[in-house]
C-alpha positions as CSV (number, residue, x, y, z in Angstrom):
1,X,18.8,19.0,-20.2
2,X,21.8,18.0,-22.4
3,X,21.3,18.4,-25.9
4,X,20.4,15.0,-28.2
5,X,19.4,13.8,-24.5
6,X,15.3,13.1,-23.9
7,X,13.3,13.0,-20.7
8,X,12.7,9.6,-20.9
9,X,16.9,8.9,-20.0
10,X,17.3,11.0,-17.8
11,X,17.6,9.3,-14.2
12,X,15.7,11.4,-11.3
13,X,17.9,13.1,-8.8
14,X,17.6,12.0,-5.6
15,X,19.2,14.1,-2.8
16,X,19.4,12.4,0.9
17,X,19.5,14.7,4.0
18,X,21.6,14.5,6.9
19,X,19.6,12.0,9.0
20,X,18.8,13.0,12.1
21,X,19.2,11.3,15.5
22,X,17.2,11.5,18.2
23,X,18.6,8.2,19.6
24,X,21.9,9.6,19.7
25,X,24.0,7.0,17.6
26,X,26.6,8.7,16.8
27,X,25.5,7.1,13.4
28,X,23.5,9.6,11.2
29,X,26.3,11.0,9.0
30,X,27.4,7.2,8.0
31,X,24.1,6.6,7.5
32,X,23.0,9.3,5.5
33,X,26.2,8.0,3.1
34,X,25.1,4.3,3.2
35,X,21.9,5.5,2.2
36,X,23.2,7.4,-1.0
37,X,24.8,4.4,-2.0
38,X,22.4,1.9,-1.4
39,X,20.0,4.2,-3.6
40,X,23.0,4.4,-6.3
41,X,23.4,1.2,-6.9
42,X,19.7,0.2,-7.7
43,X,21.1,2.0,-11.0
44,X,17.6,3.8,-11.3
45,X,18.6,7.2,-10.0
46,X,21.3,9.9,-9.6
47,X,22.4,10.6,-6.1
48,X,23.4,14.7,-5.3
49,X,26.8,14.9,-3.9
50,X,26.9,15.0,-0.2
51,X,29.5,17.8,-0.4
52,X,26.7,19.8,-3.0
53,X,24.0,19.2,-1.0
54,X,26.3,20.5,2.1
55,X,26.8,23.7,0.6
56,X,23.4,24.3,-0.5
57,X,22.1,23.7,3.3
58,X,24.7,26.3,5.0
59,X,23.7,28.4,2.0
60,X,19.8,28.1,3.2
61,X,20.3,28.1,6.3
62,X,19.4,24.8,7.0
63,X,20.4,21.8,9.1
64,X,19.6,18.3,9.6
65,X,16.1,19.1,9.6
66,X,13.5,20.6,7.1
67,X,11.5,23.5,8.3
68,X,9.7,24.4,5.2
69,X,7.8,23.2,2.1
70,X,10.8,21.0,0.6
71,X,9.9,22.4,-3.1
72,X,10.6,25.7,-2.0
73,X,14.2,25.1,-0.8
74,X,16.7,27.4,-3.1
75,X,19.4,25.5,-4.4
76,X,17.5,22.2,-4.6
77,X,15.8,22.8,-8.4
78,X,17.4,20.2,-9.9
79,X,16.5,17.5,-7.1
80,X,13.5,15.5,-8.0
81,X,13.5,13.3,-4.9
82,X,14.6,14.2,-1.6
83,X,15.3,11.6,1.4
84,X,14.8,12.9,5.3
85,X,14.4,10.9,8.3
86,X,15.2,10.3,11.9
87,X,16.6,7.6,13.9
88,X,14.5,7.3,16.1
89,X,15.5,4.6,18.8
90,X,18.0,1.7,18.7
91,X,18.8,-1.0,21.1
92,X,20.8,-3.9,22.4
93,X,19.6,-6.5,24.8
94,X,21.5,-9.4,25.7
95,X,19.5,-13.1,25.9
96,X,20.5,-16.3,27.9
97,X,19.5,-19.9,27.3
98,X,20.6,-23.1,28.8
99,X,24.2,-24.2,28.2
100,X,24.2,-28.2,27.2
101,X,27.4,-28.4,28.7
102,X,25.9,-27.4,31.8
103,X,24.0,-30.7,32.2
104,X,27.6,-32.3,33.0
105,X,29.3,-29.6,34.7
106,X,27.5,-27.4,36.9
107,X,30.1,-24.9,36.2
108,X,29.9,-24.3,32.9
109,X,28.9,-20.7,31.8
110,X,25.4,-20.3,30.8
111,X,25.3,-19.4,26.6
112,X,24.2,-15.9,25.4
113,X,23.7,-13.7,22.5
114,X,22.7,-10.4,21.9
115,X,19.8,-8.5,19.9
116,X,20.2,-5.4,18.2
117,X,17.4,-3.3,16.9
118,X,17.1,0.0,15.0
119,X,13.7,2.2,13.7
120,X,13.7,4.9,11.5
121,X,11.2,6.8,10.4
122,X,11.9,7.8,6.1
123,X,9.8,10.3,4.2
124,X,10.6,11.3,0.6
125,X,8.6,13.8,-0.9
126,X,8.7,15.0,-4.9
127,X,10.6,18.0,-5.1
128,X,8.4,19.0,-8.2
129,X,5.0,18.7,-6.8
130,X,5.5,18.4,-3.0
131,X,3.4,15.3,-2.8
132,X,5.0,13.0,-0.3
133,X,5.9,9.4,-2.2
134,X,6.8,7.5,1.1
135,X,5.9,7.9,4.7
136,X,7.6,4.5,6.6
137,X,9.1,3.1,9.7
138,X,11.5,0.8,9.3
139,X,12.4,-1.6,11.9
140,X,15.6,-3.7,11.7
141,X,16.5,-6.5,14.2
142,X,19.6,-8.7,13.9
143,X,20.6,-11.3,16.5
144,X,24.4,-12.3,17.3
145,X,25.8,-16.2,17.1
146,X,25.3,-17.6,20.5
147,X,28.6,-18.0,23.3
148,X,29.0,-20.6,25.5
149,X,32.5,-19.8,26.8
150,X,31.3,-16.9,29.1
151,X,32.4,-14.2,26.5
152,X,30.2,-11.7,25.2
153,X,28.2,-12.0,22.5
154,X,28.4,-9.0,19.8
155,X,26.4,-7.7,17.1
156,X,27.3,-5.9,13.9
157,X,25.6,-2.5,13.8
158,X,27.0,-1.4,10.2
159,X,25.4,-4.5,9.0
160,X,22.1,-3.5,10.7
161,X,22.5,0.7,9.3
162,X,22.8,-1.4,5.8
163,X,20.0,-3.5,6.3
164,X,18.1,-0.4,6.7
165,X,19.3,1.9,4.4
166,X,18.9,-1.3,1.5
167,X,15.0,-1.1,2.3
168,X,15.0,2.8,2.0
169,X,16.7,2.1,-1.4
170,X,14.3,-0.7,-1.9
171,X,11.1,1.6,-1.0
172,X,11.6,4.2,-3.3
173,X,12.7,2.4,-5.9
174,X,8.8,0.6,-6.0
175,X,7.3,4.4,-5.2
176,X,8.7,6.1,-7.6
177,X,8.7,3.1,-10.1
178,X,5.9,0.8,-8.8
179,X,5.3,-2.8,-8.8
180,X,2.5,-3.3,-12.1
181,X,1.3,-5.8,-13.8
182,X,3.7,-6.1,-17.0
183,X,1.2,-9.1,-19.6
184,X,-1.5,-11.2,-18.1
185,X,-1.3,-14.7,-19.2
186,X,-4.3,-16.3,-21.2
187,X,-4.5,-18.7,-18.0
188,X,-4.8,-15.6,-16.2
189,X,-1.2,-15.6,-14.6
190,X,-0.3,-12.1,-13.9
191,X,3.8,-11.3,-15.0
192,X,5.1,-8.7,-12.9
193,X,7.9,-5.9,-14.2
194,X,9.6,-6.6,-10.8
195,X,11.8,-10.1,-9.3
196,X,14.9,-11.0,-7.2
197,X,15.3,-8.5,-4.7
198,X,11.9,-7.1,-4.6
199,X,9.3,-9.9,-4.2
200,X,9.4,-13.2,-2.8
201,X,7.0,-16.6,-3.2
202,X,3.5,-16.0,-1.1
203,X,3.9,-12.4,-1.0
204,X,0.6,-11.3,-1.1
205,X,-0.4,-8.2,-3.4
206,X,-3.1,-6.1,-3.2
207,X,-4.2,-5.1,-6.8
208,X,-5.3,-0.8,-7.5
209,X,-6.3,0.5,-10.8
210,X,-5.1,4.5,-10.5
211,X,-7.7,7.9,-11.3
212,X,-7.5,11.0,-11.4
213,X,-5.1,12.8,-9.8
214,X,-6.3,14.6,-6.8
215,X,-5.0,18.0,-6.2
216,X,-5.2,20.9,-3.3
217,X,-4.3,24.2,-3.4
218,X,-1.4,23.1,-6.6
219,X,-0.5,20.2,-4.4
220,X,-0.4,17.1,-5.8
221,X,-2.0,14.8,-2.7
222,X,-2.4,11.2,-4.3
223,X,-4.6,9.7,-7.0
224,X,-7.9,8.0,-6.9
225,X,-7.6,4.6,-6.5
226,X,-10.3,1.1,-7.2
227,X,-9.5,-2.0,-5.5
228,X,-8.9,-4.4,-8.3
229,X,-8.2,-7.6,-5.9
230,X,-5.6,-9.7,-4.5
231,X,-2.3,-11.7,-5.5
232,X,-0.4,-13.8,-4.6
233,X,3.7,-14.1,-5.9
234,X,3.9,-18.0,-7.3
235,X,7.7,-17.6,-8.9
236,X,10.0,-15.6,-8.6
237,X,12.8,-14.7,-11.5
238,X,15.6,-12.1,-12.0
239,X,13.9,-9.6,-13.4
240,X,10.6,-10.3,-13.2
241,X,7.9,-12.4,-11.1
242,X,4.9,-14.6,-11.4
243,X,1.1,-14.3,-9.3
244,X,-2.5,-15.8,-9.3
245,X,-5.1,-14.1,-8.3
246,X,-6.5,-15.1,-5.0
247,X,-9.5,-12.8,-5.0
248,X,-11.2,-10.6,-7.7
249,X,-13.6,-7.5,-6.4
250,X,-16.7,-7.7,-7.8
251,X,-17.4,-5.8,-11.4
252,X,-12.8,-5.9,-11.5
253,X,-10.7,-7.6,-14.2
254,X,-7.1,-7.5,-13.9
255,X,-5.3,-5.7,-16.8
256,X,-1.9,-4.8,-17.9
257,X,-0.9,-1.2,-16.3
258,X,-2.4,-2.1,-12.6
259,X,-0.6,-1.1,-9.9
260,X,0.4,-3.5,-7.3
261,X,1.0,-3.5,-3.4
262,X,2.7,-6.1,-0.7
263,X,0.6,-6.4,1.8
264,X,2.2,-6.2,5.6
265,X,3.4,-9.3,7.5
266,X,1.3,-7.5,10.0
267,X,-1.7,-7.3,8.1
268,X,-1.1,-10.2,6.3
269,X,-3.5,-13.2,8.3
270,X,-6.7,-10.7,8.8
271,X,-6.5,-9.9,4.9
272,X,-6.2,-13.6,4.3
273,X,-9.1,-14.3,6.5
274,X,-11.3,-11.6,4.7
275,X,-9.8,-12.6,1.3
276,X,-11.6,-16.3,2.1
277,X,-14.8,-14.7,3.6
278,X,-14.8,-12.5,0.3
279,X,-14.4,-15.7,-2.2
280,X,-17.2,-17.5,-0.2
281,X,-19.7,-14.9,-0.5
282,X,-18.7,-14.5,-4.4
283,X,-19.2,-18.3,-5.0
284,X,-22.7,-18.4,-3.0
285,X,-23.7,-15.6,-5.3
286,X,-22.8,-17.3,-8.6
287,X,-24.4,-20.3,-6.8
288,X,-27.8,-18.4,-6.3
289,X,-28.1,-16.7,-9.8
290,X,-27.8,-20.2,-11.4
């Protein structure tokens, strides 16, 4: 550390492997660089050097892939984040529909397009602790403008790489810094410390109040966490957003400092249907103590 310089501005370091790939792009390298910059310019961290972190890796031994406990990589000490993945699969189909032309000339060529998808699987782990911040799969799809003059239909797979490597940026941006709640409102509205770029209206939240820290054998696994309740994003601003609560747990009161969640598109109807079972059951309850 620099002297007159404090902990507190200091940005972490973030190195980003060589990403593998296992579905044989031909694209790890550029996107191992497109994640660098993607996490660069979220102006939260400091990105290793490729050419650094190059060196270090012949140094060690070490390829593409990690094959031991990442804190225990020499040459690394200064890291406080490191980003490994895989590409793991990536496709192109192409899809036909009906040509309006084609109901006045029966030889007019039939309109297409083509879908691209890509998954990767991300982990970053704290280089400190060795507790792992981020385990995802990230699944990107992007579908081309439609032809009708019988050429083919293409798709931009840079664009799709920096789709993917934005929401790697985007990912451990919220688990290294996560979504809280920043004031709560007298009305109850909760003000989050995050907004464009981060949240959206109707994303729902779930709500955790953090514990203790739980640690194995000097490993830092996770905390203890209490399900406060459910959100749900009502505005959205710059640089920060608004919610209501849509559900409270029982004995809970939302509070500045609790951590906050978006809940899967996947996941996101059965937690809505439990969310109104839940609120239900609460308001019977009141309805029998009075």
């Amino acid at each position: 550390m620099a002297q007159g310089q404090t902990q507190a501005n200091i940005k972490p370091v973030i190195a980003v492997m060589p990403i593998e790939d296992i579905a044989k792009t031909g694209q790890g390298d550029s996107f191992s660089q497109m994640i660098s910059t993607a996490v660069a310019s979220t102006s939260k961290f400091r990105v290793m050097e490729r050419q650094r972190l190059d060196r270090v890796l012949r140094e060690q031994g070490l390829g593409g892939t990690i094959t031991t406990a990442p804190k225990r990589i020499g040459g690394l000490q200064e890291v406080d984040y490191l980003i490994y993945g895989t590409i793991t699969s990536v496709g192109v189909k192409e899809e036909k529909s009906i040509n309006l032309l084609g109901l006045l000339s029966k030889d007019a060529p039939p309109c297409s397009n083509m879908v691209a998808t890509l998954s990767v699987d991300i982990q970053i782990t704290d280089m400190k602790t060795g507790e792992i911040k981020l385990v995802k799969r990230i699944d990107e799809q992007q579908k081309s403008a439609a032809r009708c003059d019988g050429g083919a239909a293409s798709v931009d797979t840079p664009r799709l790489l920096r789709s993917a490597a934005d929401n790697i940026a985007g990912g451990l941006v919220t688990a290294i810094y996560p979504i809280v709640v920043a004031m709560v409102q007298p009305d109850g509205q909760l003000i989050l410390n995050y907004g464009e770029g981060a949240l959206q209206v109707g994303d729902l939240l779930k709500l955790k109040r953090s514990g203790k820290a739980v640690v194995y054998n000097g490993e830092v696994l996770g905390s203890q966490e209490s399900d406060v309740g459910y959100a749900t994003v009502s505005e959205v601003l710059a640089k920060m957003s608004l919610a209501r609560m849509s559900y409270t747990a029982d004995g809970e009161a939302v509070a500045q400092g609790i951590v906050a969640y978006v809940v899967p598109d996947a996941e996101r109807k059965k937690t809505l249907s439990w969310i109104q079972n839940e609120n239900k059951r609460q308001a019977k309850a009141r309805k029998t103590r009075s």
